[in-house]
Backbone as a ProteinNet text record, in pm:
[ID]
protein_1_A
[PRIMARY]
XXXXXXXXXXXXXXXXXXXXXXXXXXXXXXXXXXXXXXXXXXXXXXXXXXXXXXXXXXXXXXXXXXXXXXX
[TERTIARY]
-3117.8	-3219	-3177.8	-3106.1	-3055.9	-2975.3	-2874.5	-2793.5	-2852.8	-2951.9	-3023.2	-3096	-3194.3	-3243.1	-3156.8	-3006.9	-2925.6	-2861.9	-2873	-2827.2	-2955	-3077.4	-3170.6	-3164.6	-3181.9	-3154.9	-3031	-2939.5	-2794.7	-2854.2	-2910	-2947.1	-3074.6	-3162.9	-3213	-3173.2	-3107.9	-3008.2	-2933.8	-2876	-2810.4	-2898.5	-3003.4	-3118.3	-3135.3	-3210.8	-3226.2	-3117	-3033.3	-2868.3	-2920.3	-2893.8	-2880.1	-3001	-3152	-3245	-3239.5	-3224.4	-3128.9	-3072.8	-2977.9	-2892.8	-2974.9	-3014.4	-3089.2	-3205.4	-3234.9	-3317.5	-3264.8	-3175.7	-3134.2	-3064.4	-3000.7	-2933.7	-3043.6	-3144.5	-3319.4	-3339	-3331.2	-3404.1	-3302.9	-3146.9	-3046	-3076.5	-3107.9	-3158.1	-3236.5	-3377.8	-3502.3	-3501.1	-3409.6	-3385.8	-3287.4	-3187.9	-3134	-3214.1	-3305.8	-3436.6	-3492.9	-3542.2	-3648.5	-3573.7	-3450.3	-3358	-3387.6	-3312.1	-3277.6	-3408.6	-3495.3	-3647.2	-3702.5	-3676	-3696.6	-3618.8	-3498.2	-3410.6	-3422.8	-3479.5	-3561.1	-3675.1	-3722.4	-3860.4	-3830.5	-3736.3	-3682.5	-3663.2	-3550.9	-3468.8	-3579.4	-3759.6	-3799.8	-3889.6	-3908.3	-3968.7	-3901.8	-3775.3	-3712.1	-3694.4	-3711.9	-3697.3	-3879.2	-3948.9	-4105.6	-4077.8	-4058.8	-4068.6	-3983.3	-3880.7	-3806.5	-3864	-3936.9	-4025.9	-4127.3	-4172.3	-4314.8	-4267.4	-4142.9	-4066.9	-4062	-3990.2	-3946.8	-4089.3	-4205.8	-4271.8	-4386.1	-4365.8	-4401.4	-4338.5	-4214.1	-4120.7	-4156.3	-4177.6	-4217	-4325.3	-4281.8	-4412.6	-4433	-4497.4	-4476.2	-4475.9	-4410.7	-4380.3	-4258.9	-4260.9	-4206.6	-4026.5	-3965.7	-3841.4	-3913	-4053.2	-4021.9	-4069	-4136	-4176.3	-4060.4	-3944.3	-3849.9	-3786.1	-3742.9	-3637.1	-3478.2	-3415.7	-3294.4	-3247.9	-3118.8	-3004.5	-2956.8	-2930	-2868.2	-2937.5	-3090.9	-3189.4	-3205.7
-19225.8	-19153	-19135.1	-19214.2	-19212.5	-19105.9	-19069.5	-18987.2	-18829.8	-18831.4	-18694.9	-18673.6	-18797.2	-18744.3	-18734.5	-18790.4	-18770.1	-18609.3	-18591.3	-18385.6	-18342.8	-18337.4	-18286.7	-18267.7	-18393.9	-18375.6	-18304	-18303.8	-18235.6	-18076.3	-18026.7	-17907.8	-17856.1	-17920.4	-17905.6	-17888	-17971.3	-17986.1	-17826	-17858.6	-17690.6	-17559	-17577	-17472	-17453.7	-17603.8	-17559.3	-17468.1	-17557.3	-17485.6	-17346.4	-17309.2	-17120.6	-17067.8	-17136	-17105.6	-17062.2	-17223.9	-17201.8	-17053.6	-17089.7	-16982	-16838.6	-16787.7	-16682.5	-16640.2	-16762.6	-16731.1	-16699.6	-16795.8	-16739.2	-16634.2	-16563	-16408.1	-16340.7	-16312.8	-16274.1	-16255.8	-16379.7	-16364.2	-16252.9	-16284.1	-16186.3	-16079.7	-16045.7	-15882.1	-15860.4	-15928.6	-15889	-15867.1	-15979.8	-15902.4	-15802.6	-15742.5	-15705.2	-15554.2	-15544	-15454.7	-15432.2	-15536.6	-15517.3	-15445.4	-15483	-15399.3	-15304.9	-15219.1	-15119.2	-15017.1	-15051.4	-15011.4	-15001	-15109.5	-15077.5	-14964.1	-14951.1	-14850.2	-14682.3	-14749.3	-14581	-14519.9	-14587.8	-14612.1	-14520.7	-14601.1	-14537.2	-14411.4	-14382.9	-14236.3	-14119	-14160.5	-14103.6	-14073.1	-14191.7	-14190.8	-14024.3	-14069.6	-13958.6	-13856.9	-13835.5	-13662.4	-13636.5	-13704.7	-13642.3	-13570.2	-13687	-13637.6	-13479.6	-13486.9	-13378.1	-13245.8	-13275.1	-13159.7	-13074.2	-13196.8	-13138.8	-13114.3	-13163.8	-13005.5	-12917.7	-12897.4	-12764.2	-12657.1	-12758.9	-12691.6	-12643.1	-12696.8	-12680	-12574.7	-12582.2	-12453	-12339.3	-12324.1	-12235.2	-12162.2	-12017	-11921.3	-11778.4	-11790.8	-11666	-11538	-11450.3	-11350.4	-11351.2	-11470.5	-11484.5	-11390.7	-11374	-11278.4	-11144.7	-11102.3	-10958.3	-10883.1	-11007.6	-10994.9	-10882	-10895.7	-10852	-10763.4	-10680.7	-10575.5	-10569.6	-10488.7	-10595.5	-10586.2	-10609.1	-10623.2	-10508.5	-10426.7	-10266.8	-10178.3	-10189.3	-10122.3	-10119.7
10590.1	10664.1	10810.3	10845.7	11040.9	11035.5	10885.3	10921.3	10925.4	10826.6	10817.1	10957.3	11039.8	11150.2	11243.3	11261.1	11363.1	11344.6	11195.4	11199.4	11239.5	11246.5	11254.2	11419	11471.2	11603.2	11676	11673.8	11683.4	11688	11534.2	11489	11607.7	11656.6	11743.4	11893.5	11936.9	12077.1	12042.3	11966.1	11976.3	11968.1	11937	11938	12078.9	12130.4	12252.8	12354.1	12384.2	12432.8	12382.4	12286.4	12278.4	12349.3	12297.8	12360.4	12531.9	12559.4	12723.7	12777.8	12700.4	12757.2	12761.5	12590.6	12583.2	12684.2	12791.6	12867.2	13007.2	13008.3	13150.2	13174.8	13071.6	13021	13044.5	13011.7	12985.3	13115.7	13189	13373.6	13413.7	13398.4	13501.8	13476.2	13334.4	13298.3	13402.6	13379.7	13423.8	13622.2	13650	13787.6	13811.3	13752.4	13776.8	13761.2	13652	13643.9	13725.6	13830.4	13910.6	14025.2	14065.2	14151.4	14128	13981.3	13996.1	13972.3	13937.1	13938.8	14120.3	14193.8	14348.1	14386.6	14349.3	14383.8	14364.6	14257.4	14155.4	14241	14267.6	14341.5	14501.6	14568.7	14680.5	14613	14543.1	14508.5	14553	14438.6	14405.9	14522.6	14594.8	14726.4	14838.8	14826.4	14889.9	14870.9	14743.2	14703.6	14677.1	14688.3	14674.3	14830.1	14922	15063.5	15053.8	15039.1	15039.8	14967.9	14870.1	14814.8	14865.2	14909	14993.6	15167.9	15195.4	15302.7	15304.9	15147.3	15112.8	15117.4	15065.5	15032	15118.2	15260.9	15371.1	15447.8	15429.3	15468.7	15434.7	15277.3	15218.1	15230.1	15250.7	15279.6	15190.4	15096.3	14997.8	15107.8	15071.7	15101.7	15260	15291.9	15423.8	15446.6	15320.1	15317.7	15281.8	15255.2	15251.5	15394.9	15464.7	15571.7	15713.1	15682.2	15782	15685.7	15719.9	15680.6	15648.7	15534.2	15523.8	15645.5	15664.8	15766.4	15798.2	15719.1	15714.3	15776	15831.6	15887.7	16023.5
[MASK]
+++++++++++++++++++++++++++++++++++++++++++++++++++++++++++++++++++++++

């Protein structure tokens, strides 16, 4: 019986270990996520701004307003 609970235990210890590991693989993901999700965040930050320039710039009709060049 010592020898069966000494595999049992062994079989466990090594569970944990993978467990372990599988988790701390798990966290590096998950930050390495949260980075690149902040980053996204900026990108998107910057091109909204940039949109609503453009779109401030923008004036319907504002090119038929002048005459071509040739005139």
């Amino acid at each position: 019986m010592d020898e069966d609970l000494a595999m049992r235990l062994a079989d466990m210890e090594a569970r944990l270990a993978h467990f372990e590991r599988l988790s701390e693989d798990l966290s590096d993901i998950v930050a390495r996520q949260a980075k690149d999700i902040d980053r996204l965040k900026q990108q998107v930050s910057a091109l909204s701004s940039r949109v609503l320039d453009m779109q401030q710039d923008w004036r319907p009709g504002a090119s038929d307003d002048k005459p071509p060049p040739h005139y």
